[in-house]
PyMOL Python script that loads the backbone (N, CA, C, O; Angstrom):
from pymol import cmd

cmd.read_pdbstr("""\
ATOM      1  N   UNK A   1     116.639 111.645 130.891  1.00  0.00           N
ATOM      2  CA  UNK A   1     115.472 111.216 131.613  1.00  0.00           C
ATOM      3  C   UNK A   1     115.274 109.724 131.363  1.00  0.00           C
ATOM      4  O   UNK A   1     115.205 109.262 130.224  1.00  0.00           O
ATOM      5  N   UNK A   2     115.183 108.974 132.498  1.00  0.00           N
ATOM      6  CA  UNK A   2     114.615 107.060 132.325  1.00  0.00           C
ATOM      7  C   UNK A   2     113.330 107.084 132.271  1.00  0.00           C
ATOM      8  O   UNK A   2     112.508 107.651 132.992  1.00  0.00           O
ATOM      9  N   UNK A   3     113.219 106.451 131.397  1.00  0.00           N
ATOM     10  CA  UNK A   3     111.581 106.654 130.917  1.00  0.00           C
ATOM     11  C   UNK A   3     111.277 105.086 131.454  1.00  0.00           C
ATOM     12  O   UNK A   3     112.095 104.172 131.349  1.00  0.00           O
ATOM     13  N   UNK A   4     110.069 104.970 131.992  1.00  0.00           N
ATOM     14  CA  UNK A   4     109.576 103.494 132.216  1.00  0.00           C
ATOM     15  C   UNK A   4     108.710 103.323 131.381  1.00  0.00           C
ATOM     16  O   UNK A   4     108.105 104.113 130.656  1.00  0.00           O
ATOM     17  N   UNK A   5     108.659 102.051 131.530  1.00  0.00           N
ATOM     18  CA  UNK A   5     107.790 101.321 130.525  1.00  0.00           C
ATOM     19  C   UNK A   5     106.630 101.580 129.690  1.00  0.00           C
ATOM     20  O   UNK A   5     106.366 101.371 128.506  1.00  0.00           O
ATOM     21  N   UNK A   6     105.669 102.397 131.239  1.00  0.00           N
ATOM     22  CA  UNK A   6     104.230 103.083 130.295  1.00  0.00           C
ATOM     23  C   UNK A   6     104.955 104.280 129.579  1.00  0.00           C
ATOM     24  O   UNK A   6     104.255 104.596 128.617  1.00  0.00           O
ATOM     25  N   UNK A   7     105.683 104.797 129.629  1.00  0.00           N
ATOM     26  CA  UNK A   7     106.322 106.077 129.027  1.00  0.00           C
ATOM     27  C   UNK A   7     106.495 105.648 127.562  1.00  0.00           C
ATOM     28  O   UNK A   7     105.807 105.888 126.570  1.00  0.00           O
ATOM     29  N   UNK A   8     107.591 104.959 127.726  1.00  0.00           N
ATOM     30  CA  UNK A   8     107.999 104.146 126.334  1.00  0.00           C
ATOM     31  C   UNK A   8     107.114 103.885 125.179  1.00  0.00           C
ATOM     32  O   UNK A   8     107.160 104.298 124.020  1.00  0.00           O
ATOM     33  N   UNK A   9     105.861 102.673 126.117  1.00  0.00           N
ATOM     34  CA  UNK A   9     104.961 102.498 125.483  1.00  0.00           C
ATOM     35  C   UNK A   9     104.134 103.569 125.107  1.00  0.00           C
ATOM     36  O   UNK A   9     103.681 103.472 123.966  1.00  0.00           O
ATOM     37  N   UNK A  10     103.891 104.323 125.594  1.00  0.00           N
ATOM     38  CA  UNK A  10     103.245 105.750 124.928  1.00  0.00           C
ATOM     39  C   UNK A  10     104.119 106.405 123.863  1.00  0.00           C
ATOM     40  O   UNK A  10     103.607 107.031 122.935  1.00  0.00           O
ATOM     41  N   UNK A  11     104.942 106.316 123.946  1.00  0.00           N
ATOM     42  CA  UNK A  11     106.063 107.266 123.101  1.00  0.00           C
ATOM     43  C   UNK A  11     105.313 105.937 121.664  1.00  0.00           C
ATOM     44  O   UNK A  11     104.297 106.012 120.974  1.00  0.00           O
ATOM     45  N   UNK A  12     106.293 104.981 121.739  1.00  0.00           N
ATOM     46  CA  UNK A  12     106.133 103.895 120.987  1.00  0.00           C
ATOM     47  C   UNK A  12     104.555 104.184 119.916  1.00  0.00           C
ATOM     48  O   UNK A  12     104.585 104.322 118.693  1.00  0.00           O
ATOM     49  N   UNK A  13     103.536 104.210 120.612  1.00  0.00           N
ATOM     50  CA  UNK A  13     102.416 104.511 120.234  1.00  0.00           C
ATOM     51  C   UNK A  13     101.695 106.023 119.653  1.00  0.00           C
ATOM     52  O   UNK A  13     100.662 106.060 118.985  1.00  0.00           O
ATOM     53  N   UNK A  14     102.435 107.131 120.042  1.00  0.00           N
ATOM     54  CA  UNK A  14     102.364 108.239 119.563  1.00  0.00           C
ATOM     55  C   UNK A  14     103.379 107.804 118.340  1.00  0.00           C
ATOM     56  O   UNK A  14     102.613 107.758 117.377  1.00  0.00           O
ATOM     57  N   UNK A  15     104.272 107.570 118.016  1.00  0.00           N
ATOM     58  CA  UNK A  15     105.581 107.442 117.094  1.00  0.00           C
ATOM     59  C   UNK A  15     104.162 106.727 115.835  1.00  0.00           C
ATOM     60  O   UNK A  15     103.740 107.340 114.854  1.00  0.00           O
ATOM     61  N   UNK A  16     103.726 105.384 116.277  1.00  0.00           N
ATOM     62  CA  UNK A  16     102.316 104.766 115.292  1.00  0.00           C
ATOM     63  C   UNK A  16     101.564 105.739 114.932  1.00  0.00           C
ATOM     64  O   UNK A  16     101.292 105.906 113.743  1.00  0.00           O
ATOM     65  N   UNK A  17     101.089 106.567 115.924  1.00  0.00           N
ATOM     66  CA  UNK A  17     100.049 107.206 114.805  1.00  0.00           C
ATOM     67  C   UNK A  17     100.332 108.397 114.111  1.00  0.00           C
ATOM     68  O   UNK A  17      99.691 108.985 113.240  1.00  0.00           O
ATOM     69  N   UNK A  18     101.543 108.678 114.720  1.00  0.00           N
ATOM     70  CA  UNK A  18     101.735 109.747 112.987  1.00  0.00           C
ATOM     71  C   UNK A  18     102.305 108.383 112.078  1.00  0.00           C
ATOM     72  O   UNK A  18     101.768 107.826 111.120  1.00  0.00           O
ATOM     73  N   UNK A  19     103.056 108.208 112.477  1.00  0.00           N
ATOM     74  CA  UNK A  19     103.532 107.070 111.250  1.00  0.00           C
ATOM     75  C   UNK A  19     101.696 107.132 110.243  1.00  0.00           C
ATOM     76  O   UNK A  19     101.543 107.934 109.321  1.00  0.00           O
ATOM     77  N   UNK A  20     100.690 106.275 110.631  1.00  0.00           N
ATOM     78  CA  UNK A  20      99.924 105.866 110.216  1.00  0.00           C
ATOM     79  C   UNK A  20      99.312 107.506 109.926  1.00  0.00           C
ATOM     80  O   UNK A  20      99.151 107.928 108.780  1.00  0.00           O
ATOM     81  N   UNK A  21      99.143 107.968 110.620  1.00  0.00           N
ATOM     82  CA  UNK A  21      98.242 109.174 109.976  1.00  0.00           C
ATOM     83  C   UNK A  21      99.491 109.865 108.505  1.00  0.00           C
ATOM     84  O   UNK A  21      98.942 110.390 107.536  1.00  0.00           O
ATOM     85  N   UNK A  22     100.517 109.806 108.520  1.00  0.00           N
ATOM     86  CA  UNK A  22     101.408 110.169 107.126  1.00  0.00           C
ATOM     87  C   UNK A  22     100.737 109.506 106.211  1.00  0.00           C
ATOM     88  O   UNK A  22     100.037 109.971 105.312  1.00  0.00           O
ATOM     89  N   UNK A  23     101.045 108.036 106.543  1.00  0.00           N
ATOM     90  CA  UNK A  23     100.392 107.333 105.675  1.00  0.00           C
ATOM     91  C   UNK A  23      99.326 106.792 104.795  1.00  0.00           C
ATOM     92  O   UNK A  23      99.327 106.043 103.818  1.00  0.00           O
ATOM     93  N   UNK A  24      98.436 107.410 105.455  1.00  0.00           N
ATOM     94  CA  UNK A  24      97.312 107.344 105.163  1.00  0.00           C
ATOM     95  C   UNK A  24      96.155 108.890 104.669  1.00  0.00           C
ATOM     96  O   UNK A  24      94.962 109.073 104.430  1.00  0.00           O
ATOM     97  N   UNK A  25      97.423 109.704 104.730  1.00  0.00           N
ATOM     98  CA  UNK A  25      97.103 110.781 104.367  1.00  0.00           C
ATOM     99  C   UNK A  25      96.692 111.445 103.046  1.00  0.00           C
ATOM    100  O   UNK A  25      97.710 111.759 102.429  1.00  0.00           O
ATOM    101  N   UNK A  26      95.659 111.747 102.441  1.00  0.00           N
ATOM    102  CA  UNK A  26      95.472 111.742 101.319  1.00  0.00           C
ATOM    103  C   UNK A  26      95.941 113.301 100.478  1.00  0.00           C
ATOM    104  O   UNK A  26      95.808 113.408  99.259  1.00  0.00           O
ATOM    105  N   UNK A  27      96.474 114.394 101.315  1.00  0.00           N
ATOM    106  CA  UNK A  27      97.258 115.511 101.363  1.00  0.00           C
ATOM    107  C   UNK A  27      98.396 115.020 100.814  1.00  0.00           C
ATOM    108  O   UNK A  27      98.865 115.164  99.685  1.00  0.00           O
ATOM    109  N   UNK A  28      98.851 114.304 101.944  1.00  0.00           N
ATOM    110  CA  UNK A  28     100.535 114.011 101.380  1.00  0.00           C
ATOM    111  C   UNK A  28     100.846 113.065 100.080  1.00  0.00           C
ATOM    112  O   UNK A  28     101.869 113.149  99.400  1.00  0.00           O
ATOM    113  N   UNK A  29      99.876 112.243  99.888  1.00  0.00           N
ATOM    114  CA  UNK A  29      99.595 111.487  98.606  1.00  0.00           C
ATOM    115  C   UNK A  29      99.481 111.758  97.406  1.00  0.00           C
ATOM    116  O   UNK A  29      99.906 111.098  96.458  1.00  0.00           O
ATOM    117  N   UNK A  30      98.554 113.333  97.375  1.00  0.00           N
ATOM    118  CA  UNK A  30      98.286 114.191  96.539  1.00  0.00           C
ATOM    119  C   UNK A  30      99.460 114.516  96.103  1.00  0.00           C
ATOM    120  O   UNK A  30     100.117 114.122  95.139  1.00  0.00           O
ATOM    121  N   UNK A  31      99.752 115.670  97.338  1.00  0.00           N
ATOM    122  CA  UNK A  31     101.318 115.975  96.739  1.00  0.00           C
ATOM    123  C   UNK A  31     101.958 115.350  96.419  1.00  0.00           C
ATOM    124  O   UNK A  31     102.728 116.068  95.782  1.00  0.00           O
ATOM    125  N   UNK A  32     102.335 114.301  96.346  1.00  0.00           N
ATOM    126  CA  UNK A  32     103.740 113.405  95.999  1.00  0.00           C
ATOM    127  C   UNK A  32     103.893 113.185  94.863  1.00  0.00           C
ATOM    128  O   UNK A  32     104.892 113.286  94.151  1.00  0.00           O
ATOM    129  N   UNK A  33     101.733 112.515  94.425  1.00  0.00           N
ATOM    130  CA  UNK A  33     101.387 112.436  93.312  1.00  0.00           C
ATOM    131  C   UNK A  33     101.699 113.481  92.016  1.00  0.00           C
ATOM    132  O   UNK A  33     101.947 113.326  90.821  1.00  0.00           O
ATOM    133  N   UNK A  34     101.561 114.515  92.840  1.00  0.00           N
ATOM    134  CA  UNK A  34     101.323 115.902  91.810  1.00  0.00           C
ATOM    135  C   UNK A  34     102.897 115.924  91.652  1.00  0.00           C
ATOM    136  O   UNK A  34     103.345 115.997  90.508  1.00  0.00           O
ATOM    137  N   UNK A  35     103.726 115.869  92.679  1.00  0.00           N
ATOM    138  CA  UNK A  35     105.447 116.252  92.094  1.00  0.00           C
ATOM    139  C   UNK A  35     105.818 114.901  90.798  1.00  0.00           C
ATOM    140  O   UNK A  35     106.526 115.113  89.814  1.00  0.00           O
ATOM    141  N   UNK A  36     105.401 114.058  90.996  1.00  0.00           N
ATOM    142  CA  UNK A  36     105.760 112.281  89.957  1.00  0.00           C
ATOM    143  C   UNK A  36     105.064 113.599  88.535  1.00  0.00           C
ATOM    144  O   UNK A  36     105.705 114.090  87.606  1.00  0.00           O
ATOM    145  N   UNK A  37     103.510 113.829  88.926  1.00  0.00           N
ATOM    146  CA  UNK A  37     103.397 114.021  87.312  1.00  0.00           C
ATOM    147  C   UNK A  37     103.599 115.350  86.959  1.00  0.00           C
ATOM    148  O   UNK A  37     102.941 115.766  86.005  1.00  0.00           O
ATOM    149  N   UNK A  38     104.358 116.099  87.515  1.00  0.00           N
ATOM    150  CA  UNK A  38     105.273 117.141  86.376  1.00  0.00           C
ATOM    151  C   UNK A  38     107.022 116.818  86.698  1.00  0.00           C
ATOM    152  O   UNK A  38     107.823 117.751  86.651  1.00  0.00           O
ATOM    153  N   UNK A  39     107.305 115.919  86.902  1.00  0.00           N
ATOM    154  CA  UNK A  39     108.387 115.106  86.464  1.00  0.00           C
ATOM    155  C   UNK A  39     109.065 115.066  87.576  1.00  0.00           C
ATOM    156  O   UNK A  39     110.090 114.568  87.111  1.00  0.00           O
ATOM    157  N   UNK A  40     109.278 115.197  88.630  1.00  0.00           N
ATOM    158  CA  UNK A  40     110.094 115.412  90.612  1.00  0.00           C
ATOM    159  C   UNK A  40     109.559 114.106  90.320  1.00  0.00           C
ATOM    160  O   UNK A  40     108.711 113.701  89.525  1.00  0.00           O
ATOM    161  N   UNK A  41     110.660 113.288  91.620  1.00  0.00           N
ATOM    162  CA  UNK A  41     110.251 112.388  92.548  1.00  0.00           C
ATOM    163  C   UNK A  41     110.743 112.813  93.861  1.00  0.00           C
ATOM    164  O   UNK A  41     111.895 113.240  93.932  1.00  0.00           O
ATOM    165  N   UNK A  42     110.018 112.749  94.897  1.00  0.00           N
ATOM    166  CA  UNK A  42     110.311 113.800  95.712  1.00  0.00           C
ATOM    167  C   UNK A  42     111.501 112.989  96.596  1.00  0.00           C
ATOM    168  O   UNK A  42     111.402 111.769  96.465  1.00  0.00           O
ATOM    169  N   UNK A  43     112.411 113.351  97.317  1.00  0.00           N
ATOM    170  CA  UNK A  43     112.851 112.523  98.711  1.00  0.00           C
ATOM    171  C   UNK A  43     112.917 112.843  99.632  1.00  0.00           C
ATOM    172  O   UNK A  43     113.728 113.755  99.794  1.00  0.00           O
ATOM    173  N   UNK A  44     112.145 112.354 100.875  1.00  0.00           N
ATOM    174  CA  UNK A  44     111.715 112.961 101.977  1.00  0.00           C
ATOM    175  C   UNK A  44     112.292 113.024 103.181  1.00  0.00           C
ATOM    176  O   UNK A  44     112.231 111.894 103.665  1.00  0.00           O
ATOM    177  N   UNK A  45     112.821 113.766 103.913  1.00  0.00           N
ATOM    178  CA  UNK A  45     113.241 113.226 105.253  1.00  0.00           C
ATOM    179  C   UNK A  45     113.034 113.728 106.573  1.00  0.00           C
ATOM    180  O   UNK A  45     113.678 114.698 106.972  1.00  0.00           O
ATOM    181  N   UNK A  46     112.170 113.134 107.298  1.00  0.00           N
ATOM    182  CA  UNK A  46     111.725 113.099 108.201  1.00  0.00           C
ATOM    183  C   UNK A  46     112.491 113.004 109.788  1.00  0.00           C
ATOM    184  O   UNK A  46     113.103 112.010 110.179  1.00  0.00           O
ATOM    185  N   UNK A  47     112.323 114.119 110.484  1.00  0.00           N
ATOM    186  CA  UNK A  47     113.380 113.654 111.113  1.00  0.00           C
ATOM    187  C   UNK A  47     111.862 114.234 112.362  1.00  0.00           C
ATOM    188  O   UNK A  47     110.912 115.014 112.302  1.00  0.00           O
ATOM    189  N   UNK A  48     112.423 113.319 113.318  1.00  0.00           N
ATOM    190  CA  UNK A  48     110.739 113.462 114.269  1.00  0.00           C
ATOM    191  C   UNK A  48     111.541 113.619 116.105  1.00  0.00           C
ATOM    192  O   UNK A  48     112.299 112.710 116.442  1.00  0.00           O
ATOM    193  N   UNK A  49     111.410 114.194 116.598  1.00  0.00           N
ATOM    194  CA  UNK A  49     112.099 114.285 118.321  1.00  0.00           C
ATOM    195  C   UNK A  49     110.590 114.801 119.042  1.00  0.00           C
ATOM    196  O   UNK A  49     109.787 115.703 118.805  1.00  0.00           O
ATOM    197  N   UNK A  50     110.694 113.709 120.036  1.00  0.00           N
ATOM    198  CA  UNK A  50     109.378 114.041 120.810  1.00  0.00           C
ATOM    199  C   UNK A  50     110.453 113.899 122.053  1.00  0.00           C
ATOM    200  O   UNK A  50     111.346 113.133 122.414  1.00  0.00           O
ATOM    201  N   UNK A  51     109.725 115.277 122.540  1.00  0.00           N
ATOM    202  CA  UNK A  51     110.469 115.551 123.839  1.00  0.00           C
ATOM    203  C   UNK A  51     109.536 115.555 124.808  1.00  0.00           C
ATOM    204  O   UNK A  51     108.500 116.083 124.404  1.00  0.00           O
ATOM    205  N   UNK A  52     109.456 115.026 126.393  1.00  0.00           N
ATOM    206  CA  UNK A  52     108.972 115.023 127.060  1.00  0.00           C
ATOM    207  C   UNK A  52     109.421 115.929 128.558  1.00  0.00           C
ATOM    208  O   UNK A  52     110.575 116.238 128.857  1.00  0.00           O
ATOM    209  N   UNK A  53     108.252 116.219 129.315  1.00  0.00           N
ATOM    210  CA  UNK A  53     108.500 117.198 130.491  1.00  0.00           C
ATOM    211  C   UNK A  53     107.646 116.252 131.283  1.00  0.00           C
ATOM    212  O   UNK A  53     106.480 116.013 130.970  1.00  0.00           O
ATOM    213  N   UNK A  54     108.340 115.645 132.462  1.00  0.00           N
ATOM    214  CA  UNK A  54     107.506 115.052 133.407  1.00  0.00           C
ATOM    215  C   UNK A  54     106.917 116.192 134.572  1.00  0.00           C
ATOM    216  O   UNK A  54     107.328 117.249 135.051  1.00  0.00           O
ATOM    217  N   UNK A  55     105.496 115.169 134.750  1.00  0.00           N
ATOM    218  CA  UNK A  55     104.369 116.756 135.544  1.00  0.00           C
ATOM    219  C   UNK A  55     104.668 116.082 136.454  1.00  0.00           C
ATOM    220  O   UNK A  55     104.527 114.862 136.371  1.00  0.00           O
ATOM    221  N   UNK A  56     105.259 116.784 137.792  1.00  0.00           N
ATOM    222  CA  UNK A  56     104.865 116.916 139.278  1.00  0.00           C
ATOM    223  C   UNK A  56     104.671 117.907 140.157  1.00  0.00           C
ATOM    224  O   UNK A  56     104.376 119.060 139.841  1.00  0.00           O
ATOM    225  N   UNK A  57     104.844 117.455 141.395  1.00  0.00           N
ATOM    226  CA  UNK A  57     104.652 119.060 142.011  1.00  0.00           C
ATOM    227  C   UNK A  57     105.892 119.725 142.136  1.00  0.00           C
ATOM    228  O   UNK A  57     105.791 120.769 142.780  1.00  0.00           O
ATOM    229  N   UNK A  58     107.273 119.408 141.644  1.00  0.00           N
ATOM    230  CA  UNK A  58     108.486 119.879 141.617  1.00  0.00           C
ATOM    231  C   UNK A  58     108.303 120.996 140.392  1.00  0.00           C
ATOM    232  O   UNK A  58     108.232 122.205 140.610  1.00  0.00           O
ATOM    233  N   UNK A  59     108.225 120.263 138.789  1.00  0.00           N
ATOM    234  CA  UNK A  59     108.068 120.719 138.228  1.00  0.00           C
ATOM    235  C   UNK A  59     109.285 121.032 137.350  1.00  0.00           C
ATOM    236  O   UNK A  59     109.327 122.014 136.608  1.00  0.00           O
ATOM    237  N   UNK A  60     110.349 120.063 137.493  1.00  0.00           N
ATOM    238  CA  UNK A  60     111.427 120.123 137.187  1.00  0.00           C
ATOM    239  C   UNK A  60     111.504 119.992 135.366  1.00  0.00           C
ATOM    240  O   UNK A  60     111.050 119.049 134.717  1.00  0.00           O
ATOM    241  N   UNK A  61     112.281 121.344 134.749  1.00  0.00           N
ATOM    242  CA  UNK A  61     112.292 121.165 133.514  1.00  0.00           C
ATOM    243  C   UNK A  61     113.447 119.948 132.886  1.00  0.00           C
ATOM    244  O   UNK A  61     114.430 119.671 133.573  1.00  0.00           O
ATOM    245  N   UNK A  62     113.263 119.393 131.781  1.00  0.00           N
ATOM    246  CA  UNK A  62     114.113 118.449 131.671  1.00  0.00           C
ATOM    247  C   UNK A  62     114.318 118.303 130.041  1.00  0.00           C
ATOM    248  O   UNK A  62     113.451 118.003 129.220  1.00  0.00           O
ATOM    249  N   UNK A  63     115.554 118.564 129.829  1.00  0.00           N
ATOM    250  CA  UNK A  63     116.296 118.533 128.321  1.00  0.00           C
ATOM    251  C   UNK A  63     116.535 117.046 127.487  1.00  0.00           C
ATOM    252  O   UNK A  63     116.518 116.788 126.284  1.00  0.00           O
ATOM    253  N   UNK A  64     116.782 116.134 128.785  1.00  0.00           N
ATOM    254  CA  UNK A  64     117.114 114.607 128.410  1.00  0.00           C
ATOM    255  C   UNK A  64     116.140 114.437 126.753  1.00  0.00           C
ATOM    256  O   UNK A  64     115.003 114.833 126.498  1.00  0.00           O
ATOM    257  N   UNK A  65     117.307 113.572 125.717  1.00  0.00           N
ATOM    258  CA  UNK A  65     116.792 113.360 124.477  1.00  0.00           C
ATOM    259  C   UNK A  65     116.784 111.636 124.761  1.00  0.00           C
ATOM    260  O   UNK A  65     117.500 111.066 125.584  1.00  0.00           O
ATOM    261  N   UNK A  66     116.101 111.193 124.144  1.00  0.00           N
ATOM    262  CA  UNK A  66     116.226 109.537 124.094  1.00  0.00           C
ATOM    263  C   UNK A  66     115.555 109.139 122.289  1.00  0.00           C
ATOM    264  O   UNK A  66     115.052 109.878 121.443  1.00  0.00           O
ATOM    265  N   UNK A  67     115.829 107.793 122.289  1.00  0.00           N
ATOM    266  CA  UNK A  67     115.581 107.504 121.236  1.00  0.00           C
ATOM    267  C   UNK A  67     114.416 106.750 120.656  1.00  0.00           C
ATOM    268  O   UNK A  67     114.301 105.605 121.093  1.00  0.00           O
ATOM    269  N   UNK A  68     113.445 107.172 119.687  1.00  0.00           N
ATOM    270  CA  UNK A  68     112.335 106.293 119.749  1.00  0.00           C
ATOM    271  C   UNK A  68     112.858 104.875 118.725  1.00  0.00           C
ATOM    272  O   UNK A  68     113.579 104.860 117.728  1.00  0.00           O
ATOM    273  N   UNK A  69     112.367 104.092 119.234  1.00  0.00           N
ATOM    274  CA  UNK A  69     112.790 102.684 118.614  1.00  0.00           C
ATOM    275  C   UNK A  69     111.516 102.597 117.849  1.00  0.00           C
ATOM    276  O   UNK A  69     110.373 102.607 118.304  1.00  0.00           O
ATOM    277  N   UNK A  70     112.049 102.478 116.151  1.00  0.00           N
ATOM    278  CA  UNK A  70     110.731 102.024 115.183  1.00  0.00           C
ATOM    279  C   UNK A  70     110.927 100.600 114.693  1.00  0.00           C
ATOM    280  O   UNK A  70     112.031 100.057 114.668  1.00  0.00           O
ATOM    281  N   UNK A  71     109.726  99.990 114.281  1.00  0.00           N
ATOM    282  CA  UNK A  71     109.677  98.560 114.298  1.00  0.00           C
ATOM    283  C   UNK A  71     110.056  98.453 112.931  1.00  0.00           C
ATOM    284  O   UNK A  71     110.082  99.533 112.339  1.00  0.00           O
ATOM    285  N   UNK A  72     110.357  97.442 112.268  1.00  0.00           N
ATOM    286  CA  UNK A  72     110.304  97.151 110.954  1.00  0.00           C
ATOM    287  C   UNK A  72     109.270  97.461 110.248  1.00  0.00           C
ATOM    288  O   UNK A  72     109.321  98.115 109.206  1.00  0.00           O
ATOM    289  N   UNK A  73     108.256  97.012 110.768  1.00  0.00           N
ATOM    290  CA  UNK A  73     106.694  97.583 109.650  1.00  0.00           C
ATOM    291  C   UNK A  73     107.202  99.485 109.763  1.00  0.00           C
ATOM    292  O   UNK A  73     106.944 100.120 108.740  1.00  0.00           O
ATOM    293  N   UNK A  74     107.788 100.191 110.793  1.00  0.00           N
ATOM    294  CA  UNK A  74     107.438 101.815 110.667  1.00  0.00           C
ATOM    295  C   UNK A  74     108.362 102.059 109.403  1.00  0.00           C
ATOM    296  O   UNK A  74     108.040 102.647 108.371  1.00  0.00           O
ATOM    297  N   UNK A  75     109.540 101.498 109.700  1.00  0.00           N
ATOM    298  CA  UNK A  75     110.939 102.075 108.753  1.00  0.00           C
ATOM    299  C   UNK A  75     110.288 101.207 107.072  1.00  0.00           C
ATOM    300  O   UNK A  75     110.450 101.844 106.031  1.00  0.00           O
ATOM    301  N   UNK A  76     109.831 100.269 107.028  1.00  0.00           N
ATOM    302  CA  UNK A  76     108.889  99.503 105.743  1.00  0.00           C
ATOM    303  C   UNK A  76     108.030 100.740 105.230  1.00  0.00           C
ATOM    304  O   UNK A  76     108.090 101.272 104.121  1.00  0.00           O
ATOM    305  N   UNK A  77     107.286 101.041 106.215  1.00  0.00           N
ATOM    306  CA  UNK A  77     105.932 102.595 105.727  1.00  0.00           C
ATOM    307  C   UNK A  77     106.943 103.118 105.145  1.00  0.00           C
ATOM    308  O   UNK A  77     107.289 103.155 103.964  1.00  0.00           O
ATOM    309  N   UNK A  78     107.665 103.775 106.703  1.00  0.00           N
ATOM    310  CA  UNK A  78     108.474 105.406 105.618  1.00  0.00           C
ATOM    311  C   UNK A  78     109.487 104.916 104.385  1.00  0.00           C
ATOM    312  O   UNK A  78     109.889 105.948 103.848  1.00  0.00           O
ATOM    313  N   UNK A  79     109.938 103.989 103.863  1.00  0.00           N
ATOM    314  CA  UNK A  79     110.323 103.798 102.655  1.00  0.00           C
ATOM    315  C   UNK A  79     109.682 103.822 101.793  1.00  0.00           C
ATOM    316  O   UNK A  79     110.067 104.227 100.696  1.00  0.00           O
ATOM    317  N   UNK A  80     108.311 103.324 102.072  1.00  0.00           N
ATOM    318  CA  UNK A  80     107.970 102.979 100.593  1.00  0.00           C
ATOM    319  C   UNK A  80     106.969 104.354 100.672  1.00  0.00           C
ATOM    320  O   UNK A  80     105.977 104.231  99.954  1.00  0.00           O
ATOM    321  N   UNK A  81     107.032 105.367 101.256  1.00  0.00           N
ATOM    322  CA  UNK A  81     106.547 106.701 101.450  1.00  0.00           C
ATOM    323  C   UNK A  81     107.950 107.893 100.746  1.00  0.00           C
ATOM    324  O   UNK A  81     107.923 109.123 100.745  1.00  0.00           O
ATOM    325  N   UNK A  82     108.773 107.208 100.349  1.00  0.00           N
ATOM    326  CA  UNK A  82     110.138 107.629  99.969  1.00  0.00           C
ATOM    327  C   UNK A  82     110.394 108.642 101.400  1.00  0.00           C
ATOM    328  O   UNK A  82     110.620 109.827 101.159  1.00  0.00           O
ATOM    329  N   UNK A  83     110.370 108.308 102.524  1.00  0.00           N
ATOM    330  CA  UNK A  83     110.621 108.590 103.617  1.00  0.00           C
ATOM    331  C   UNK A  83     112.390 108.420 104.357  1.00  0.00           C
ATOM    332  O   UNK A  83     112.605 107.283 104.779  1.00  0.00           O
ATOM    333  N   UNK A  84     113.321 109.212 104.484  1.00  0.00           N
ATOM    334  CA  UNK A  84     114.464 108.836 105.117  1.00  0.00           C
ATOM    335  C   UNK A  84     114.892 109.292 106.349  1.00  0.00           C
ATOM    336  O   UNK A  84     115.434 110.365 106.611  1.00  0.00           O
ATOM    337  N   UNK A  85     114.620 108.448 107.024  1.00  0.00           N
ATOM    338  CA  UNK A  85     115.520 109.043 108.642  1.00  0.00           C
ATOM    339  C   UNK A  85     117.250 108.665 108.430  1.00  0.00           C
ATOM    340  O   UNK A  85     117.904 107.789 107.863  1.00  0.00           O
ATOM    341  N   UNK A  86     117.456 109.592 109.050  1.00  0.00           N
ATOM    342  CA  UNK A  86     119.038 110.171 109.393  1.00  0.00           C
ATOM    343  C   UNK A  86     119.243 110.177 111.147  1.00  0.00           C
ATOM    344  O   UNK A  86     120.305 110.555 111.643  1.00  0.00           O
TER     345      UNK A  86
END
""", "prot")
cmd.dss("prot")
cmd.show_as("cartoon", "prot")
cmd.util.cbc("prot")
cmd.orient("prot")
Protein backbone atom coordinates (compact mmCIF):
# COMPACT_ATOMS: atom_id res chain seq x y z
CA UNK A 1 0.00 0.00 0.00
CA UNK A 2 1.51 3.92 -0.95
CA UNK A 3 0.78 5.70 1.81
CA UNK A 4 0.70 9.63 1.26
CA UNK A 5 1.89 12.02 3.17
CA UNK A 6 -1.08 12.65 5.74
CA UNK A 7 -0.87 8.82 6.19
CA UNK A 8 2.76 8.80 6.97
CA UNK A 9 2.43 11.69 9.03
CA UNK A 10 -0.14 10.01 11.13
CA UNK A 11 1.66 6.80 11.30
CA UNK A 12 4.86 8.97 12.23
CA UNK A 13 2.76 10.49 15.08
CA UNK A 14 0.95 7.44 16.42
CA UNK A 15 4.69 5.69 16.39
CA UNK A 16 5.37 9.31 19.12
CA UNK A 17 2.91 8.61 21.31
CA UNK A 18 3.45 5.25 22.32
CA UNK A 19 7.04 5.95 22.12
CA UNK A 20 6.23 8.78 24.75
CA UNK A 21 3.47 7.10 26.58
CA UNK A 22 6.35 3.89 27.26
CA UNK A 23 8.23 6.41 28.40
CA UNK A 24 6.72 8.08 30.56
CA UNK A 25 5.06 5.33 32.03
CA UNK A 26 5.29 4.88 35.58
CA UNK A 27 4.12 0.89 35.32
CA UNK A 28 6.89 0.17 33.13
CA UNK A 29 9.38 2.13 35.34
CA UNK A 30 8.23 0.33 38.30
CA UNK A 31 8.84 -2.80 36.79
CA UNK A 32 12.17 -2.33 35.46
CA UNK A 33 12.89 -0.76 38.73
CA UNK A 34 11.69 -3.77 40.69
CA UNK A 35 13.73 -6.38 38.19
CA UNK A 36 17.43 -3.88 38.88
CA UNK A 37 16.55 -4.43 42.69
CA UNK A 38 16.37 -8.17 43.02
CA UNK A 39 19.31 -8.36 40.75
CA UNK A 40 17.77 -8.72 36.55
CA UNK A 41 18.51 -6.03 34.29
CA UNK A 42 15.93 -6.52 32.03
CA UNK A 43 16.44 -6.36 27.93
CA UNK A 44 13.67 -5.37 26.07
CA UNK A 45 12.54 -5.78 22.66
CA UNK A 46 10.05 -4.19 21.15
CA UNK A 47 9.04 -4.98 18.01
CA UNK A 48 5.81 -2.63 16.96
CA UNK A 49 3.82 -3.23 13.13
CA UNK A 50 0.96 -0.94 12.65
CA UNK A 51 -1.00 -2.13 9.94
CA UNK A 52 -3.40 -0.17 8.12
CA UNK A 53 -6.89 -0.89 6.11
CA UNK A 54 -7.89 1.98 3.91
CA UNK A 55 -11.92 2.90 4.35
CA UNK A 56 -13.85 3.27 1.13
CA UNK A 57 -16.77 2.27 -0.47
CA UNK A 58 -14.79 -0.68 -2.17
CA UNK A 59 -13.59 -1.80 0.94
CA UNK A 60 -10.70 -3.50 -0.27
CA UNK A 61 -8.71 -5.59 2.38
CA UNK A 62 -5.02 -4.89 2.24
CA UNK A 63 -1.89 -6.92 3.68
CA UNK A 64 0.81 -4.29 2.32
CA UNK A 65 3.59 -3.94 5.37
CA UNK A 66 5.69 -0.68 5.20
CA UNK A 67 8.12 0.70 7.42
CA UNK A 68 7.78 3.22 10.19
CA UNK A 69 10.79 5.56 10.08
CA UNK A 70 11.93 6.56 13.84
CA UNK A 71 13.83 9.72 14.42
CA UNK A 72 16.91 9.77 16.43
CA UNK A 73 15.30 11.25 19.61
CA UNK A 74 12.70 7.70 19.27
CA UNK A 75 15.68 5.06 18.85
CA UNK A 76 17.69 7.65 21.87
CA UNK A 77 14.18 6.93 24.21
CA UNK A 78 14.09 3.22 23.44
CA UNK A 79 17.79 2.79 24.41
CA UNK A 80 18.07 4.37 27.22
CA UNK A 81 14.59 2.45 28.12
CA UNK A 82 16.99 -0.68 27.45
CA UNK A 83 14.63 -0.95 24.48
CA UNK A 84 15.88 -3.06 21.15
CA UNK A 85 14.36 -3.11 17.79
CA UNK A 86 15.33 -5.88 15.43
Amino acid sequence: MQLNDNAKEAVRELGAAINAAIEKSNRVSHAIEHLREIGYEPQLTLKMEIGLLKINNDFEDSTDEFELDLTDEDLRTLRRMKIRLE
